[in-house]
C-alpha positions as CSV (number, residue, x, y, z in Angstrom):
1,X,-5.0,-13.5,-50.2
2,X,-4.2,-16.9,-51.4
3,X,-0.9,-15.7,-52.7
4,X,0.3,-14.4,-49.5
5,X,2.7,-16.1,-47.5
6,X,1.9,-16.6,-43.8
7,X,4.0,-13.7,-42.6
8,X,2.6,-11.4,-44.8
9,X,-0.8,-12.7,-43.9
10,X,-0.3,-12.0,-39.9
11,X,1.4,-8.5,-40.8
12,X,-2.1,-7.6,-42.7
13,X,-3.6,-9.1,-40.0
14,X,-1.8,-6.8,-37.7
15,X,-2.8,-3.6,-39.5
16,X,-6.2,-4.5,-38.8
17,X,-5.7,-5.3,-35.4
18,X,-3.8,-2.1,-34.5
19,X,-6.5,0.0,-36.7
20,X,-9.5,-1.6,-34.5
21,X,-10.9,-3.3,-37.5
22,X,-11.1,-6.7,-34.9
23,X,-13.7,-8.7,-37.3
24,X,-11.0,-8.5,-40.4
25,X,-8.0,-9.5,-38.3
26,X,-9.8,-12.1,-36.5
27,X,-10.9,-14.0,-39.7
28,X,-7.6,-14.1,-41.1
29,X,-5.8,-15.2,-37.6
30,X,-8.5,-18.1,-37.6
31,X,-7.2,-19.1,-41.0
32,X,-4.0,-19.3,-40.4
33,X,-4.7,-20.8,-36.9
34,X,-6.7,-23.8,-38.8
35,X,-3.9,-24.4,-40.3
36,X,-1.6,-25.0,-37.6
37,X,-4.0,-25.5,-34.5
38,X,-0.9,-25.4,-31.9
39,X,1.1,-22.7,-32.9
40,X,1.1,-20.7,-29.8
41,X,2.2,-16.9,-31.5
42,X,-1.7,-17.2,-33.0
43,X,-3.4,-18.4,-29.8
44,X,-1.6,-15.4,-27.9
45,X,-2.4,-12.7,-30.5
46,X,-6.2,-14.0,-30.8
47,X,-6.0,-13.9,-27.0
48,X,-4.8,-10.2,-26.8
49,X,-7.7,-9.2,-29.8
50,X,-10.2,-10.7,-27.8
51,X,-8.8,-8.5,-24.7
52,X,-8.3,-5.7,-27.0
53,X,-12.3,-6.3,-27.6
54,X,-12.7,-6.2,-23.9
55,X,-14.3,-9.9,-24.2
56,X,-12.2,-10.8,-21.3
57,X,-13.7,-14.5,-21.3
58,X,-13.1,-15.2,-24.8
59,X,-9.6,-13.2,-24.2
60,X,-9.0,-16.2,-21.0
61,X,-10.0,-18.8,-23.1
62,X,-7.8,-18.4,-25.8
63,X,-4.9,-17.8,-22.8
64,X,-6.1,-21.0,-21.0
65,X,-5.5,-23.1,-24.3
66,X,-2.4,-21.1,-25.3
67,X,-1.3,-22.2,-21.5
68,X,-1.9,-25.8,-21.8
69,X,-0.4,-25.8,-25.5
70,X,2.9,-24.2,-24.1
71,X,3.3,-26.1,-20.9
72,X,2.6,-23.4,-18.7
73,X,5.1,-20.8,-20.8
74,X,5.7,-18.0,-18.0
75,X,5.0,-15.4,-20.9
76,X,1.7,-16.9,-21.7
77,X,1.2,-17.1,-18.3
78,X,1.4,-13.3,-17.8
79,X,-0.8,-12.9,-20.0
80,X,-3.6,-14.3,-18.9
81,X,-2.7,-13.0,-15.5
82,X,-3.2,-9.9,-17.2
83,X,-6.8,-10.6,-18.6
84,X,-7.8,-11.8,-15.6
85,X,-7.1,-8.3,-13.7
86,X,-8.5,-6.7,-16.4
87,X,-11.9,-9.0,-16.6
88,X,-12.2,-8.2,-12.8
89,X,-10.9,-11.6,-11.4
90,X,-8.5,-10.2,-8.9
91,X,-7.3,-12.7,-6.8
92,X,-7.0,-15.5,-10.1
93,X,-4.6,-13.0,-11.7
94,X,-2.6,-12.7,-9.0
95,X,-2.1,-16.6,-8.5
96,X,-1.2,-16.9,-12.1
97,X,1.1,-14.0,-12.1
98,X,2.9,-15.8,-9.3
99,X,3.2,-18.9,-11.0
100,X,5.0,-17.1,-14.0
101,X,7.5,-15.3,-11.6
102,X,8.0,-18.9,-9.6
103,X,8.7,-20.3,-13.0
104,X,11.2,-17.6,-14.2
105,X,12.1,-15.5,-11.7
106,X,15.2,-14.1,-13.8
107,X,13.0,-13.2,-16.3
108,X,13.3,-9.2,-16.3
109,X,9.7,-8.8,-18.5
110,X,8.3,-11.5,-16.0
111,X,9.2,-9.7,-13.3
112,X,8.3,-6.0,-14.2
113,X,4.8,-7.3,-14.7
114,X,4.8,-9.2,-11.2
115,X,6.2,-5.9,-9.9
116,X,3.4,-3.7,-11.0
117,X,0.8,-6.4,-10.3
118,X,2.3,-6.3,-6.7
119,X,2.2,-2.4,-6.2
120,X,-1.3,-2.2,-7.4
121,X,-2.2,-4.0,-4.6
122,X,-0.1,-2.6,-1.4
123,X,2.6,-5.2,-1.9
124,X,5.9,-3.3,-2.2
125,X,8.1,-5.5,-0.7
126,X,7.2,-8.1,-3.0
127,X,7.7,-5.7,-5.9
128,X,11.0,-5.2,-5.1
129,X,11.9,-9.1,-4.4
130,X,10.8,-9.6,-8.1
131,X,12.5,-7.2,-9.3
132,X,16.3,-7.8,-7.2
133,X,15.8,-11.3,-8.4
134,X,15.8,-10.7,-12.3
135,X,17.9,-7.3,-12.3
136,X,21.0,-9.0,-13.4
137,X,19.8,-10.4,-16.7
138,X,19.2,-6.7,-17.2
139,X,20.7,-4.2,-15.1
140,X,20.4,-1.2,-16.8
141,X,16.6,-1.5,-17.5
142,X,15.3,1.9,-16.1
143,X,11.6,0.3,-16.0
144,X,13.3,-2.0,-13.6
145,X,14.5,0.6,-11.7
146,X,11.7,3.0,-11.6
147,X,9.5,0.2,-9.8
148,X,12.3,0.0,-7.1
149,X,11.9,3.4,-7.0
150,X,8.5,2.7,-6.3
151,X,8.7,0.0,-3.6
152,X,11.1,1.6,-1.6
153,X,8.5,4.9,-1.9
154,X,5.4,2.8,-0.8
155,X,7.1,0.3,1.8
156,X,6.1,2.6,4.8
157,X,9.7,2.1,5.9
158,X,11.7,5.6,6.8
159,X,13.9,6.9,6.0
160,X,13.2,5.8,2.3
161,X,17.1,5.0,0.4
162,X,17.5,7.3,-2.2
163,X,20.0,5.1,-4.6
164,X,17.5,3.6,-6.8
165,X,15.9,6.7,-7.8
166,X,19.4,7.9,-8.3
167,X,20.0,5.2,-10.1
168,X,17.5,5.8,-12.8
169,X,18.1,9.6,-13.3
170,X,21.7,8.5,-14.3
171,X,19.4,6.2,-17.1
172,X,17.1,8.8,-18.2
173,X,18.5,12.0,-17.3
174,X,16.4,13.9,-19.6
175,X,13.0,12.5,-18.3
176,X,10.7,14.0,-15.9
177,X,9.8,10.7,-14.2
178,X,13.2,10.0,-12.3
179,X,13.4,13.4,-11.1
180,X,9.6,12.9,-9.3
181,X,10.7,10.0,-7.9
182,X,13.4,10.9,-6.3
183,X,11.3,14.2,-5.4
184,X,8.6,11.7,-3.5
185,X,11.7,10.3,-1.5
186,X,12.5,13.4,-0.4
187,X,8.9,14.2,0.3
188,X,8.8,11.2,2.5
189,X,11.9,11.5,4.3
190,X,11.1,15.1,5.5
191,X,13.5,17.0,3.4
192,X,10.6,19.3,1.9
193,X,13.1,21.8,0.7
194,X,15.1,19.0,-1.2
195,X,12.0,17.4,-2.4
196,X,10.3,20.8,-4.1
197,X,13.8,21.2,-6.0
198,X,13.4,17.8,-7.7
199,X,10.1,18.7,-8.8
200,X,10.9,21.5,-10.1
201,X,13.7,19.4,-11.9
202,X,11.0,17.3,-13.3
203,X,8.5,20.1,-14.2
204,X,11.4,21.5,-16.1
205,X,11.5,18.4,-18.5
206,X,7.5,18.1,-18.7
207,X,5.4,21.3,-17.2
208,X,2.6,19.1,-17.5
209,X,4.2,15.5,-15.2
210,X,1.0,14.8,-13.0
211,X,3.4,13.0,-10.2
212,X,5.9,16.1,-10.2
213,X,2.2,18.7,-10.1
214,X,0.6,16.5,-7.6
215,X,4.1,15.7,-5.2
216,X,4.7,19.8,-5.6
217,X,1.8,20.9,-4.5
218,X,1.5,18.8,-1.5
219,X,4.5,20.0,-0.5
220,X,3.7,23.7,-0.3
221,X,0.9,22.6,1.3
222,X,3.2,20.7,3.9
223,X,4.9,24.0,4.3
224,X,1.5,26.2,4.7
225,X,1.9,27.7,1.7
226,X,-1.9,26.5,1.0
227,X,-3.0,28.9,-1.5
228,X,0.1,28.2,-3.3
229,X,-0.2,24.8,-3.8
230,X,-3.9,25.3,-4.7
231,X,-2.5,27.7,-7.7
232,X,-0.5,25.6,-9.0
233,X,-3.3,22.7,-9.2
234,X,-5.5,25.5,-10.5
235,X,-3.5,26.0,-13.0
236,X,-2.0,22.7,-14.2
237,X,-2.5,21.6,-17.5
238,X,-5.8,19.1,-18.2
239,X,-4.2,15.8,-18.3
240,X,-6.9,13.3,-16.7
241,X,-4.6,12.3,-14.1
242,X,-5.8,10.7,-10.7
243,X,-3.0,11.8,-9.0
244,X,-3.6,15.4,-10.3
245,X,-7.2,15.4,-8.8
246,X,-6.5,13.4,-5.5
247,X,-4.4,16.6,-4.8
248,X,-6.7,18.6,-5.6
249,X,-9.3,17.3,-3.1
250,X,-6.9,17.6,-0.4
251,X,-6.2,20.9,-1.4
252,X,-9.5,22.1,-1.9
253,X,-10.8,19.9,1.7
254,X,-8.2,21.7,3.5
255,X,-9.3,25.0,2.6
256,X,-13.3,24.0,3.3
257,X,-13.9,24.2,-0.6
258,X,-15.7,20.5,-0.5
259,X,-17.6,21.4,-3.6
260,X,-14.3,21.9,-5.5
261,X,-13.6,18.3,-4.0
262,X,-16.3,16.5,-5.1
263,X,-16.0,18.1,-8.7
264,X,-12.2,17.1,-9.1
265,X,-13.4,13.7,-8.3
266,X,-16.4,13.6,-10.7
267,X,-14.0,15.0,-13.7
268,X,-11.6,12.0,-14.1
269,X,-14.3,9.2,-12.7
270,X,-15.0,7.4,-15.5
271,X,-14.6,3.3,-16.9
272,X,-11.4,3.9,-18.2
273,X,-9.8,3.7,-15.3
274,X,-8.6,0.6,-13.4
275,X,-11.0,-0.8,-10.6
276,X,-8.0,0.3,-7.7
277,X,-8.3,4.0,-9.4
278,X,-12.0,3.7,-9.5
279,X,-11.9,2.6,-6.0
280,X,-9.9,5.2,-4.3
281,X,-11.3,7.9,-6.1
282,X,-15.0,6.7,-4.4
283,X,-13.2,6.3,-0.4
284,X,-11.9,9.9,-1.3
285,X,-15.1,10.8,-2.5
286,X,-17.4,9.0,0.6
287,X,-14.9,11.4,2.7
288,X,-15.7,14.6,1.6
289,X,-19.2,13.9,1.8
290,X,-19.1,12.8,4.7
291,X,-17.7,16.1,5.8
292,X,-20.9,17.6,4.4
293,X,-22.7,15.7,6.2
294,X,-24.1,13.2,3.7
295,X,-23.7,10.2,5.4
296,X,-25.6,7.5,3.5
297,X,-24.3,9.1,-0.1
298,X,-20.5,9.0,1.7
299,X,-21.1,5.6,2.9
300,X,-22.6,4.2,-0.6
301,X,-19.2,5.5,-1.8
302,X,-17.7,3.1,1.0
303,X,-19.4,-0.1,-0.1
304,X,-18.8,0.7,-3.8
305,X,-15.2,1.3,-3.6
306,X,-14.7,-1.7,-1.4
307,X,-16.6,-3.8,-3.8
308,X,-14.1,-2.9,-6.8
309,X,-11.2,-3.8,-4.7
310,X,-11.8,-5.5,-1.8
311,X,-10.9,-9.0,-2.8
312,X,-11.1,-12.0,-0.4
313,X,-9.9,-12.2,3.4
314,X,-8.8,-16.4,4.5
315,X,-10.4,-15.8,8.2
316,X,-10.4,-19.2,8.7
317,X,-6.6,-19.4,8.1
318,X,-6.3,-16.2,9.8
319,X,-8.0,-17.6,13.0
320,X,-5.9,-20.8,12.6
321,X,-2.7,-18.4,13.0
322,X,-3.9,-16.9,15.7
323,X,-4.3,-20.8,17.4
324,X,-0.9,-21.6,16.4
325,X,0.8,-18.2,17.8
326,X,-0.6,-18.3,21.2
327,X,0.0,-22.3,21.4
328,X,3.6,-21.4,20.3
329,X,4.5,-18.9,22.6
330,X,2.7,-20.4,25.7
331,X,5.4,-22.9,25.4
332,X,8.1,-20.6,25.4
333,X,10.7,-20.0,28.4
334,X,11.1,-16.8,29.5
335,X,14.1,-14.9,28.2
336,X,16.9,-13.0,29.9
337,X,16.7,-9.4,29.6
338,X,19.4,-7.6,27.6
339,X,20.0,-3.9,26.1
340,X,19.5,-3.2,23.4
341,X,20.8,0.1,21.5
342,X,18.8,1.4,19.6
343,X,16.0,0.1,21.7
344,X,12.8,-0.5,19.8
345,X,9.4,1.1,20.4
346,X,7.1,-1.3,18.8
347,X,3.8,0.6,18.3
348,X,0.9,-2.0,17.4
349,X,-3.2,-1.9,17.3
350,X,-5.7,-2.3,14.7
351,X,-5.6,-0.3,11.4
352,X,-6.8,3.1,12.3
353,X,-6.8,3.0,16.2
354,X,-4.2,5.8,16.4
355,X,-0.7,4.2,15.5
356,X,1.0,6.9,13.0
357,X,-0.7,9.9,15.3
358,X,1.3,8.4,18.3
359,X,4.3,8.0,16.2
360,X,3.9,11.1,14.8
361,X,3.5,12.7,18.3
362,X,6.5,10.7,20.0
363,X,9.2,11.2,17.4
364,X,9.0,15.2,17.9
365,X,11.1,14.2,21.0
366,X,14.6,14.4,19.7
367,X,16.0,11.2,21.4
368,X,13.4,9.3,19.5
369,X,13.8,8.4,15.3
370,X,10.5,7.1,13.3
371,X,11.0,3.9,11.2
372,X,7.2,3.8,9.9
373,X,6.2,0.5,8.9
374,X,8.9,-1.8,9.0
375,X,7.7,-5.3,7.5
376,X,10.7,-7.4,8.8
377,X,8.8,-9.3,11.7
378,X,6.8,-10.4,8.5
379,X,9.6,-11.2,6.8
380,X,10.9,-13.3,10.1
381,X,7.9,-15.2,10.0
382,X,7.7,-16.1,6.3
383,X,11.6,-16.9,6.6
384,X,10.5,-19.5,9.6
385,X,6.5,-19.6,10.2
386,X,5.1,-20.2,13.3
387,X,6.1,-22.1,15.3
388,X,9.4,-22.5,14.6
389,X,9.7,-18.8,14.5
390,X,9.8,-18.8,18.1
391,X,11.2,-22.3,18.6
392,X,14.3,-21.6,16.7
393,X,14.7,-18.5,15.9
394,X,17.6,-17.3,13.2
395,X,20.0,-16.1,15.7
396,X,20.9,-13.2,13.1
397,X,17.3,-11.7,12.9
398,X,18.7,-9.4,15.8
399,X,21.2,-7.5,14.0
400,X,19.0,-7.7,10.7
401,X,16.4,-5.8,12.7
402,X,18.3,-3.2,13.8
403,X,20.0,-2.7,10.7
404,X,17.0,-2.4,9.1
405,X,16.0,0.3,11.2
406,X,18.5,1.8,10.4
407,X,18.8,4.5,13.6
408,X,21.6,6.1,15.7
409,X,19.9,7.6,18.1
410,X,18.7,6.0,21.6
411,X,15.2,4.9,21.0
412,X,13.6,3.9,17.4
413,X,9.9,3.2,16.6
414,X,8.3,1.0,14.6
415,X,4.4,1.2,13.9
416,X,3.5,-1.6,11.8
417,X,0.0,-2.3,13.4
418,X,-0.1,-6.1,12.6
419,X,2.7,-6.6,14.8
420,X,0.1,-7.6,17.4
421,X,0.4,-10.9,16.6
422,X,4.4,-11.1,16.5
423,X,4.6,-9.6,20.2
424,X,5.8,-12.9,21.4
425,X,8.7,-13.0,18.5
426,X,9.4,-9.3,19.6
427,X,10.1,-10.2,23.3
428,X,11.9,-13.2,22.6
429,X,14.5,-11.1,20.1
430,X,14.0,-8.2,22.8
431,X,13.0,-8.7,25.6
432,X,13.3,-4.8,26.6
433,X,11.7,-4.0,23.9
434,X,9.0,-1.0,24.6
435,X,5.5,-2.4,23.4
436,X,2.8,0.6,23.3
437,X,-1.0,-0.5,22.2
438,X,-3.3,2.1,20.7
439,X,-7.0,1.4,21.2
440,X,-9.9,2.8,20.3
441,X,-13.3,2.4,20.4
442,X,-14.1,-0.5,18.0
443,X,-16.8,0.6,15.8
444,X,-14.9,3.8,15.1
445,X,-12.0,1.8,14.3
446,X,-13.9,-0.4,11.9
447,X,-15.8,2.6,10.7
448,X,-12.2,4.4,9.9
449,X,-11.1,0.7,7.9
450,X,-14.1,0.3,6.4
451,X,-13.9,3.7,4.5
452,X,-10.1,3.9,3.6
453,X,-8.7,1.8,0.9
454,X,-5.7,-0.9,2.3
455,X,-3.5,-3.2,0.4
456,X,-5.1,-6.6,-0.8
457,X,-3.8,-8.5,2.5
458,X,-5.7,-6.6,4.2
459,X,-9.2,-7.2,2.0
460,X,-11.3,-7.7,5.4
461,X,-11.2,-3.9,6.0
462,X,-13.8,-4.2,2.5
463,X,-16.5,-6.4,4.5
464,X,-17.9,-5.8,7.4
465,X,-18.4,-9.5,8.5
466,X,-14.7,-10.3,8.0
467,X,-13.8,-7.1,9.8
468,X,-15.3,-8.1,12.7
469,X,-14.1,-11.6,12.7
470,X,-10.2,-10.2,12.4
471,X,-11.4,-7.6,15.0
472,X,-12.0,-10.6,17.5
473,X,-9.1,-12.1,17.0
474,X,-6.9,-8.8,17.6
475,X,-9.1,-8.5,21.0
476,X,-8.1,-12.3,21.9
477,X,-4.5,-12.2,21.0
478,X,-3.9,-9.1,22.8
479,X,-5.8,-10.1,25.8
480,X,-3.4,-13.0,25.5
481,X,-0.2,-10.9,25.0
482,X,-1.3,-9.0,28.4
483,X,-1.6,-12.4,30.4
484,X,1.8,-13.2,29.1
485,X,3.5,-10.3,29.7
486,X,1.5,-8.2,32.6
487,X,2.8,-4.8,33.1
488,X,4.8,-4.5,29.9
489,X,2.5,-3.5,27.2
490,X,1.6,-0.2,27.9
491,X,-2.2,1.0,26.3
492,X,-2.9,4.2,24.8
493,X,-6.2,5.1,23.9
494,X,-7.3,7.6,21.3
495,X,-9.6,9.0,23.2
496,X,-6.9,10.0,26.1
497,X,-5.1,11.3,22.9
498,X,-7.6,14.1,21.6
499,X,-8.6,14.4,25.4
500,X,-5.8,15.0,27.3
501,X,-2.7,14.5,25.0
502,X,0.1,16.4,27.4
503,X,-0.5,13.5,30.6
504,X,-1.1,11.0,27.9
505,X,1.9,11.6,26.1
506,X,4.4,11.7,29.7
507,X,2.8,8.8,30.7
508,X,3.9,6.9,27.5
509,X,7.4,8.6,27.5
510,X,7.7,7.6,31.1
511,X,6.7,4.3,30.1
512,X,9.4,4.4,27.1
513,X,11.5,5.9,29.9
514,X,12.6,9.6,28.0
515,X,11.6,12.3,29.0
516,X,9.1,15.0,27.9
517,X,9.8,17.6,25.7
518,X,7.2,20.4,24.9
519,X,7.7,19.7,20.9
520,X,5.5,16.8,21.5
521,X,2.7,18.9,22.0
522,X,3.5,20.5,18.3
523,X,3.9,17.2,16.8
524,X,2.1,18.4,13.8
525,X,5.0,20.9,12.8
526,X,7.6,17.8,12.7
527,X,8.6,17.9,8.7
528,X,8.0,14.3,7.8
529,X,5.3,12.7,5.7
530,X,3.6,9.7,6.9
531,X,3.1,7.0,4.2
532,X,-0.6,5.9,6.1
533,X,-4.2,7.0,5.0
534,X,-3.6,9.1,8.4
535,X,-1.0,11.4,7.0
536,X,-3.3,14.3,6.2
537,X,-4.7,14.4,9.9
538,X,-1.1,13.8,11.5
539,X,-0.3,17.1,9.8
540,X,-2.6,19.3,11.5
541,X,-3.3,19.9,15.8
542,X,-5.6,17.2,17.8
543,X,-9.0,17.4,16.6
544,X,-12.0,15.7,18.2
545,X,-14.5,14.9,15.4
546,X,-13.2,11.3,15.0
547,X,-15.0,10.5,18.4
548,X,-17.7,8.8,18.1
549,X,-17.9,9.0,14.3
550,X,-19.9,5.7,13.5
551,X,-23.1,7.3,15.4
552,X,-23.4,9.2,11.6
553,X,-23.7,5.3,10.4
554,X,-25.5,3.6,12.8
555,X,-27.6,1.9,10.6
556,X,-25.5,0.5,8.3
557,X,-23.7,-1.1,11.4
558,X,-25.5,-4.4,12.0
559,X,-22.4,-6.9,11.3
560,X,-20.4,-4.6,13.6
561,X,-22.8,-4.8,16.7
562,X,-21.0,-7.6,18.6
563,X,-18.0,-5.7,19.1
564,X,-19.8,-2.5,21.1
């Protein structure tokens, strides 16, 4: 060994690293590294063995000294972002990865790994902001383009564009992946017919693509052809795929066959899988047992999936916001009313108080479009935080709106929930703007959070104490927003929904001011998708059994009991 030049020696090295032999290729990187204690290409590669190991803290050491050898190199950076996610440390990860992207944002590898780290947590707005800001160093890359792709499928924004998925089948014509993508755009948009012929595109390049089996089958199933879609899952080929078996649960709890759930489940669970997998395959899990009834089994399943990736919630800072908002707008003048066209319908509430239902149920009326979740009040805030937001406002963030909404037709809605605390900016940008507030009864709501998985920002929907805390604050600002505005916000409970949906529904179009149209009733035969936890029950008629659902969990409710 003696005889061997360094390069030789980290190419045998290398062999034994890629063969698993870790000890051999560990002693000879040490050599080498004793040699030359800074050279950063050893400390990264005894980093990665030490991953490769899954010794995460020896792997974050060896990072850590890599990063202080190299000045904070993004690269390095990236990669102990990377362990970090990996060794469980969520929200350390994610403030590293955002320091490599802040230091090379044009860096296309820098950003494809910010990207992914983004969409693994709910952020695909983000995502694509990476990506758009590094695409010109590389503007062909199709892994670039396939995480746009991505984003714009998971932003909750409709319609979804369809160019960037476009965009990539022109790169990799031959793969099954651009096809799906584009098939899931479809999916989203409505256009079942159009999405099932992309899949089938894809299926035709690989028969055994879990996103192109999975998007297919939900499809059919979108179309009532049930037993169809439950054939082709049936018969898919065994590939381990989450996707493959989250289909199969909704298949199989559709047609009663909760047995068939829970085993689809149970067959890809295992430590393989990242914590977000591991996680939503135990709130689908807690979901179909608590359809049979099991309540403390389905809510075990709750806190476990919550634990592996719930994260941390600021409330302070959140309650601080909340000061500075009501402060802001107290001190704002009234504002002269003007028309706009399309006018806005600005659903808002808590998470899981009704919002995609009622969009769902208004947008079966022909002179109303659905937007879903449009983030852009966010993106007006972080442009300009509070207060200036309202102070001095961009005078452009009008038109950018309604571009962004991208309707012709007379009234448009958009149902981001956390809106709530933006109704002041709203009425200040529009002041005709149509506010509707979906309520519900609060330990429900918190019950429905608690056991559906949401996007890192939204980590108090894992813990029961923070989701109360943010609970109270949606109660205070709203009850602020109705003394600021009395008469304009008009409430909808969920209740008066499953209840009595035909007055409830006039009322709110009255409200709106379009009139009713018996389609509303049949809301549930509109073809579009919503991108919520809620779009399997927005596809089916009213049903009652969500009333009163946290008397099953009564016990397990003691953080929750000031908000009865």
């Amino acid at each position: 060994m003696a005889n061997l030049t360094g390069q030789q020696l980290i190419a045998k090295a290398g062999k034994y690293h890629q063969a698993g032999k870790f000890s051999q290729a560990e002693k000879i990187y040490r050599q080498l590294l004793n040699a030359n204690p800074n050279d950063l290409t050893l400390l990264r590669i005894l980093g990665m063995l030490e991953r490769d190991r899954k010794n995460h803290k020896a792997a974050v050491d060896w990072f850590v000294l890599a990063k202080q050898v190299s000045a904070d190199d993004p690269i390095i950076l990236a990669e102990l972002a990377l362990t970090l996610e990996q060794g469980g440390n969520p929200d350390k990860a994610m403030t590293i990865a955002t320091e490599a992207i802040n230091r090379k944002p044009t860096d296309i590898s820098i950003a494809i790994f910010f990207a992914k780290m983004c969409l693994a947590r709910g952020h695909a707005t983000r995502a694509a902001k990476a990506i758009e800001g590094a695409l010109d160093s590389d503007p062909n890359n199709p892994e670039a383009w396939h995480l746009l792709s991505m984003a714009a499928n998971s932003t909750g924004t409709l319609p979804v564009p369809l160019h960037y998925a476009k965009k990539l089948i022109q790169l990799q014509q031959q793969d099954a992946q651009p096809y799906a993508t584009l098939a899931t755009a479809h999916r989203l948009n409505g256009n079942l017919d159009e999405a099932l012929a992309s899949y089938d595109r894809s299926l035709e390049r690989d028969r055994s693509f879990p996103e192109a089996i999975a998007g297919k089958a939900e499809v059919l199933e979108s179309l009532g052809r049930t037993e169809e879609a439950e054939k082709i899952l049936i018969n898919a080929p065994e590939n381990n795929s989450v996707l493959v078996a989250l289909a199969k649960v909704r298949i199989a709890r559709k047609l009663g066959k909760q047995d068939r759930a829970i085993q689809a489940i149970d067959s890809v669970m295992n430590q393989q899988l990242s914590p977000y997998h591991q996680s939503n395959l135990l709130m689908h899990k807690g979901r179909v047992l608590e359809e049979l009834k099991k309540y403390d089994e389905a809510w075990k399943c709750w806190e476990d999936g919550n634990k592996l990736h719930g994260g941390t919630f600021p409330l302070t800072e959140h309650i601080k916001l909340v000061d500075t908002i009501i402060d802001a707008c107290i001190e704002q003048p009234p504002q002269q009313h003007m028309q706009q066209d399309p006018a806005p319908i600005f659903i808002v509430g808590m998470f899981r108080s009704g919002t995609t239902l009622l969009e769902q149920i208004l947008c079966a009326n022909q002179k109303i479009d659905a937007a879903g979740e449009v983030d852009q009040m966010l993106r007006f805030v972080t442009e300009k935080p509070y207060p200036e937001c309202i102070v001095n406002p961009n005078p452009k963030w009008r038109e950018i709106y309604i571009e962004r909404l991208g309707s012709n037709n007379s009234f448009c809605t958009d149902k981001m929930p956390m809106n709530y605390l933006h109704i002041g900016l709203i009425k200040s940008l529009f002041p005709d703007a149509k506010i509707i507030h979906t309520t519900r009864n609060p330990l429900d709501t918190c019950v429905s959070c608690f056991a559906n998985s949401f996007s890192t920002s939204h980590a108090y929907t894992s813990n029961l104490k923070e989701l109360t805390g943010v609970y109270k604050q949606y109660q205070r600002i709203m009850k602020h927003w109705e003394e600021q505005y009395p008469g304009q916000i008009h409430e909808v409970p969920y209740e008066s929904i499953v209840n009595d949906l035909e007055s409830t529904i006039k009322g709110t179009l009255e409200h709106i001011g379009v009139d009713f149209e018996p389609a509303c009733l049949e809301f549930y035969n509109v073809r579009r998708i919503a991108v919520t936890p809620s779009a399997d029950q927005v596809r089916k008629p009213i049903y009652s059994s969500s009333i009163g659902r946290h008397n099953h969990f009564i016990k397990h409710l003691n953080e929750l009991i000031d908000l009865q």
